[in-house]
N, C-alpha and C positions, 0 to 999 in steps of 0.2 A: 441285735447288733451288740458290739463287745462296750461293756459299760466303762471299759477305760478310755476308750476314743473320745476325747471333748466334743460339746453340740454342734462344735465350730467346722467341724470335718467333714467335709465331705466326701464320701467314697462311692466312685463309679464304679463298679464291677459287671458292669452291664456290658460293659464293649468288649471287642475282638480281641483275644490275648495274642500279643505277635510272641511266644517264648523263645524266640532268636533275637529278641530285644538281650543288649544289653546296660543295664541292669533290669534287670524285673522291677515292671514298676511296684511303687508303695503299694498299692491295692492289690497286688498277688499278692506278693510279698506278705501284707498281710494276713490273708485266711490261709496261704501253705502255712505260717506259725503259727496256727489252728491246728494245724497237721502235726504239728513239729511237736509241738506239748503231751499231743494224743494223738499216736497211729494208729489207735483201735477207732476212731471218733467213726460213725459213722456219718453218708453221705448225705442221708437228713438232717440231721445236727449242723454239718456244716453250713446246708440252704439254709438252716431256720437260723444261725449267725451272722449270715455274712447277705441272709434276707437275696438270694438268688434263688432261681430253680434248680430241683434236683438233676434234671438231664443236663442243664447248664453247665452246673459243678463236678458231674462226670465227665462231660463231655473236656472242659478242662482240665480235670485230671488225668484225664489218657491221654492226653494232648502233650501233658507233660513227663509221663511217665515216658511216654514214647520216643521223646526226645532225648530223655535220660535226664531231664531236670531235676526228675524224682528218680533214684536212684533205688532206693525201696523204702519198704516200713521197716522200723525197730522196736526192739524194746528195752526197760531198763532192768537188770537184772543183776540182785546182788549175790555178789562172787560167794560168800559164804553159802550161800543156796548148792552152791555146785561141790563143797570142800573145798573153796579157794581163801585160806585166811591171810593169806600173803599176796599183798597188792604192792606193786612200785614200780615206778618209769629208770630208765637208762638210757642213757647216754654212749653211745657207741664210737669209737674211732680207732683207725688202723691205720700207717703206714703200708700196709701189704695192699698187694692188689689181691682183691676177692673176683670168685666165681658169683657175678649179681642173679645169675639165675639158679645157681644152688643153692646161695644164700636166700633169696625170694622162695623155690621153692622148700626150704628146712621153716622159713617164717610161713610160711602160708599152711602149711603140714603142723608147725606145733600148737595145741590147741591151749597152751600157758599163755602164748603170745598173745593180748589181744590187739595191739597195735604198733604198728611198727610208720616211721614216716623218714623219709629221706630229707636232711635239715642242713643248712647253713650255719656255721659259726662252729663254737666249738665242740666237736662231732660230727660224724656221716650220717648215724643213724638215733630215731629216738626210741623207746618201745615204751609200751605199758605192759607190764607182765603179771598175770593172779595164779597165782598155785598156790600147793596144799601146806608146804613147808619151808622153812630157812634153807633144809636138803636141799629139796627140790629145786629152789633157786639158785643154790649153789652151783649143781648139777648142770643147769641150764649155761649159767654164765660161765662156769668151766668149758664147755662144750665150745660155748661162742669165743671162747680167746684161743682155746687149741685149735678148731676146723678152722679159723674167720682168720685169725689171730687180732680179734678186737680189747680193746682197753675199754673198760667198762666203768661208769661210772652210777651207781647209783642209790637210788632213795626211795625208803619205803613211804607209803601212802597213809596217813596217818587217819583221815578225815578226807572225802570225796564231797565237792561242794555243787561240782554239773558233770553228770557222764556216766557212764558204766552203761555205754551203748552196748547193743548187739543187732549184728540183722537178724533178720525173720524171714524175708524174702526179698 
């Protein structure tokens, strides 16, 4: 059992996961942020944490996957690994109307892009972008204000504190 949980707690994992609950109760919730910390972990590790059986914890875990609870594993990987020294988020807004499915697919197709999220307030769109150069990103955001014609606003990544997701599968 996880030794930050106080004596006081108790966790049932034993019964029927309904995952069309919502919210997921605390006790999933729990051991998926088992998951969440480490997507390599394996399924024994898990049982011997969270003190369930192995076919238990699988059986749960497909259960969820399959629902799309679990949408996949990731990993964390740092962008200098790949020649990416230039990390920052942006801020996107336009007046014009855009093609959302050109623009969707040019975001989905550039591999700088690693995130892009449709937002409220000031702005339409956010990204987080890592490439090789200042060029590079210049390049990029030139691109987005002449095809898009977005107004861009942004800021480099100085110090990453939680993040630099990636899928895996």
């Amino acid at each position: 059992m996880d030794k930050n949980i106080p004596d006081n707690v108790n966790i049932d994992i034993s019964q029927e996961i309904d995952v069309n609950e919502n919210p997921i109760p605390w006790t999933i919730s729990f051991w998926i942020g088992t998951i969440r910390k480490n997507a390599r972990i394996s399924i024994k590790e898990i049982s011997r944490e969270i003190n369930l059986s192995q076919p238990s914890v699988s059986i749960r875990l497909k259960r969820l996957e399959k629902n799309n609870s679990i949408e996949g594993y990731f990993t964390s990987i740092d962008p200098k690994i790949l020649n990416k020294n230039i990390v920052c988020v942006c801020f996107l807004s336009s007046k014009n109307d855009i093609s959302e499915s050109d623009f969707f697919d040019y975001v989905d197709s550039n591999p700088d892009i690693d995130e892009c999220h449709c937002i409220t307030g000031d702005g339409e769109f956010f990204m987080k972008i890592s490439t090789e150069s200042s060029l590079k990103l210049g390049e990029l955001l030139d691109y987005l204000r002449k095809k898009y014609g977005f107004k861009t606003k942004t800021s480099q990544v100085v110090k990453s504190i939680k993040g630099n997701f990636t899928k895996v599968f």
